[in-house]
C-alpha positions in Angstrom: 27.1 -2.4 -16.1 29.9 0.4 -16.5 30.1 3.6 -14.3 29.6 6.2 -16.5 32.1 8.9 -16.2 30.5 12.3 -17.8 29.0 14.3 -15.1 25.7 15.4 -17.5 22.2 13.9 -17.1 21.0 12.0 -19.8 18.0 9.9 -18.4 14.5 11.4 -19.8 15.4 15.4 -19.7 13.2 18.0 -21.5 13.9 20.8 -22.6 10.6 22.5 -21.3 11.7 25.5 -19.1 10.5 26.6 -16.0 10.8 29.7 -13.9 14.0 30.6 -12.2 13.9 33.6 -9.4 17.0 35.7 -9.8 18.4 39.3 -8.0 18.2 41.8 -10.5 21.6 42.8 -12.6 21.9 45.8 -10.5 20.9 44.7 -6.9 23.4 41.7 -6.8 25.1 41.1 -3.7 28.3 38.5 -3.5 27.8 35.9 -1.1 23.7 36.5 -0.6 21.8 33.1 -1.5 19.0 33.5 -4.1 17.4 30.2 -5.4 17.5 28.9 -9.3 14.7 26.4 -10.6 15.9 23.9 -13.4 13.7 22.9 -16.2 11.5 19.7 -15.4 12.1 16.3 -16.8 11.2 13.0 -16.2 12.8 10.5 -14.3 11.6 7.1 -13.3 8.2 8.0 -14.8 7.9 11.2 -11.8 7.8 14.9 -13.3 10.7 16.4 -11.3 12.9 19.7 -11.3 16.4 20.6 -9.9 16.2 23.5 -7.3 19.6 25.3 -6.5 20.6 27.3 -3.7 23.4 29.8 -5.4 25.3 32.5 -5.1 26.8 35.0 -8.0 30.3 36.4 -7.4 33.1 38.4 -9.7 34.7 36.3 -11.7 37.0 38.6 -14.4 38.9 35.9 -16.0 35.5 34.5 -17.2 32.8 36.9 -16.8 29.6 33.8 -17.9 30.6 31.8 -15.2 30.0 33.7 -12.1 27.2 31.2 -10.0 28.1 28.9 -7.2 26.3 26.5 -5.7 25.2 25.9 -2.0 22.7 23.2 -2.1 20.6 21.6 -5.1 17.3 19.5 -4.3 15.4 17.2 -6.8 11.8 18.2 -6.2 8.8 16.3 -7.2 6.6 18.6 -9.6 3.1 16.9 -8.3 3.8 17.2 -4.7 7.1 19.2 -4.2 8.7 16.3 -2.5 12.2 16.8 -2.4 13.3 13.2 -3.7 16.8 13.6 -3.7 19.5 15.8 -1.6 23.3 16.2 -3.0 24.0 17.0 1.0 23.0 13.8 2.0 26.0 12.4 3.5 28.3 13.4 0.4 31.1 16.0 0.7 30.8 17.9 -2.1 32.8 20.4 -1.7 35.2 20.4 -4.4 32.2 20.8 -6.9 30.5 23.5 -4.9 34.0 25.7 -4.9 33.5 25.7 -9.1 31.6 28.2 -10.9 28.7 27.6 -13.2 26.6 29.7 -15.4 22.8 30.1 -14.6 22.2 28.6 -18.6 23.5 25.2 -17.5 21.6 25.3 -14.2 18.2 26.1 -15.9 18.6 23.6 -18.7 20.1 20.7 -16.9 23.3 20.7 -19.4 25.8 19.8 -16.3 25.7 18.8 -13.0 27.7 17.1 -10.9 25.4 13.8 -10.9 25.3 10.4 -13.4 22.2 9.3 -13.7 21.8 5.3 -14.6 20.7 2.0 -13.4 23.6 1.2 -11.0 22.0 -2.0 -10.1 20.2 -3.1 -12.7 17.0 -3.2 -11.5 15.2 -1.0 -14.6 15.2 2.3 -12.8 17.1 5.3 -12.8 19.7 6.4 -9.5 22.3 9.0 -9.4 25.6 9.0 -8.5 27.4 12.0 -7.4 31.0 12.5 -8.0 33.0 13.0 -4.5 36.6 12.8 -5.6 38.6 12.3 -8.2 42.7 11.4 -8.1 45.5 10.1 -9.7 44.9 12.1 -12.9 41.1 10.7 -12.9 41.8 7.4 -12.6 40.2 7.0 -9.5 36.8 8.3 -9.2 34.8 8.1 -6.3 30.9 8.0 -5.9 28.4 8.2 -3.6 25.2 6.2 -5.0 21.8 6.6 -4.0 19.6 4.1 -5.5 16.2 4.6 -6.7 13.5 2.6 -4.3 10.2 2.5 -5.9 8.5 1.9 -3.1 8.6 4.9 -1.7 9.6 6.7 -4.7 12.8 8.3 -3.3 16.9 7.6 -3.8 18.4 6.7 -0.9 22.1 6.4 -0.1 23.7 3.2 -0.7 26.9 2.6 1.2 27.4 -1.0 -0.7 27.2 0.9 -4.0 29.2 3.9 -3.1 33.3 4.1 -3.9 35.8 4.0 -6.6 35.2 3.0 -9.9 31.9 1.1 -8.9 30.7 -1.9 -11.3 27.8 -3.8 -10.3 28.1 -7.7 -12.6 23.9 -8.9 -12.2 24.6 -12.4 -13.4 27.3 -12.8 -10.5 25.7 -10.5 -8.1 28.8 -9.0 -7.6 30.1 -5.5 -6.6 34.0 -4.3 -7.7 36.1 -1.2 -7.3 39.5 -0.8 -8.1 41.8 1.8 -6.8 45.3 2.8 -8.7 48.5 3.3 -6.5 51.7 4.3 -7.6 53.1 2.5 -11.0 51.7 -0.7 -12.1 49.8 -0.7 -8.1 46.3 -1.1 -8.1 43.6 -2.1 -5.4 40.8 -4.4 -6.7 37.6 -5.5 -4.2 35.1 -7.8 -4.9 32.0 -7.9 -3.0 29.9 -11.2 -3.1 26.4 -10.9 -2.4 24.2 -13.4 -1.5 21.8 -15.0 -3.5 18.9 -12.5 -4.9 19.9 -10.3 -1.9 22.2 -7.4 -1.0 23.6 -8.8 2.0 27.1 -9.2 1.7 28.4 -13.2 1.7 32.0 -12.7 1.0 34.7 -10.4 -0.2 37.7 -11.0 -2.1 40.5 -8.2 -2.3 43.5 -8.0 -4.9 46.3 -6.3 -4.8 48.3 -6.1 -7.9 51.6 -4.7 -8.2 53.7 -5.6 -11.5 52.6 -9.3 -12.4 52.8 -9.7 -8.3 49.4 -10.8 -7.2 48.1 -10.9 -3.2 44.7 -12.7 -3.1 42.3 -12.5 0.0 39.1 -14.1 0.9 37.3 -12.8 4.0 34.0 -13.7 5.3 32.5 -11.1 8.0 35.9 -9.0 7.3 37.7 -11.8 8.7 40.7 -13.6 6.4 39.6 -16.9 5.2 41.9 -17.4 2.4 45.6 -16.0 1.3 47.2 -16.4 -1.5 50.6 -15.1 -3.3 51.0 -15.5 -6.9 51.5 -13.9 -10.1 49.6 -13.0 -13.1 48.7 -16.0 -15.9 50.3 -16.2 -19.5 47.5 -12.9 -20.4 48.2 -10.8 -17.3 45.0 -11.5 -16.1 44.2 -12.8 -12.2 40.4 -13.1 -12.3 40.6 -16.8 -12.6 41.4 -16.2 -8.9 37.6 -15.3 -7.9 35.1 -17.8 -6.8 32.1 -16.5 -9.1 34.2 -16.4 -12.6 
């Protein structure tokens, strides 16, 4: 499974609109919070809505997108629930200092969220965009994944970082991270057997065709390795589960 990297919903939206509560034209006040409903849709078979806290400020150069947003809650339609927080331990700051336009907010056309299966388990989480650098290469996440139990998304520290791939048949978690030319930071994380406790981690650093190779168990070294690159450039023959 790939990390998407669009920042628009995809996963079951309507296009059924609901009511939003807005200031009138003439009684707008910068910096005073007002709330904007999205439209429902459904996501992992609940009927849900996105609720913003906003504000609308002067914005000359482009008049249409004049909204900022404080907070944003996914709320169960049945039972107003809210399922979902993009405050939940995610600095989101650099999204919240855009502007939007109300449009997008009430018909779910862009958010700051990817909605998939991270891990592969047939339902739908969300992962919300916390940084990106080195001219979007490196992408950070923070995932919350969808528990079905108690039919809420909960953060998910394992599945939260750069560049996040979850491989099922290996049960194995990767990020990489780009450095400075031809640098990048690769992590595996080995999980135990139809589990998601962590058995062991293996971290590559690649520089050139230079490769550092380490094994720790309990983020203790186990295994070093120097070496370089094979006859393709690749190093994943390196990796215990290959």
């Amino acid at each position: 499974m790939k990390p998407i990297v669009a920042i628009i919903l995809f996963f079951h939206i309507t296009v059924t609109f609901s009511q939003s509560t807005y200031p009138k034209n003439d009684s707008v006040i910068a910096d005073s919070i007002y709330t904007i409903q999205g439209s429902k849709f459904s996501i992992n078979n609940l009927k849900c809505y996105w609720q913003y806290d906003v504000s609308t400020h002067p914005n000359p150069e482009n008049p249409g997108f004049n909204i900022q947003i404080h907070h944003q809650n996914l709320v169960r339609v049945l039972t107003g629930e809210i399922l979902f927080s993009t405050d939940n331990a995610v600095d989101n700051s650099n999204y919240y200092n855009l502007y939007h336009r109300s449009k997008s907010l009430k018909t779910a056309e862009e958010y700051n969220l990817i909605s998939s299966d991270i891990n592969n388990d047939s339902y739908c989480d969300y992962q919300v965009v916390t940084e990106r650098a080195a001219a979007g290469a490196n992408t950070s996440y923070a995932t919350f994944l969808y528990d079905p139990k108690i039919k809420r998304f909960k953060y998910s520290e394992l599945f939260s970082g750069a560049n996040v791939v979850y491989e099922s048949d290996k049960n194995r978690i990767s990020t990489f991270l780009k450095g400075s030319v031809l640098e990048y930071f690769f992590e595996y994380i080995n999980l135990k057997e139809a589990s998601d406790e962590i058995e062991f981690s293996e971290q590559i650093h690649q520089l050139g065709d230079s490769i550092t190779y380490k094994k720790l168990v309990n983020n203790q070294v186990v295994k070093l390795k120097k070496t370089v690159t094979d006859a393709s450039g690749n190093f994943h023959h390196l990796l215990e589960r290959n």
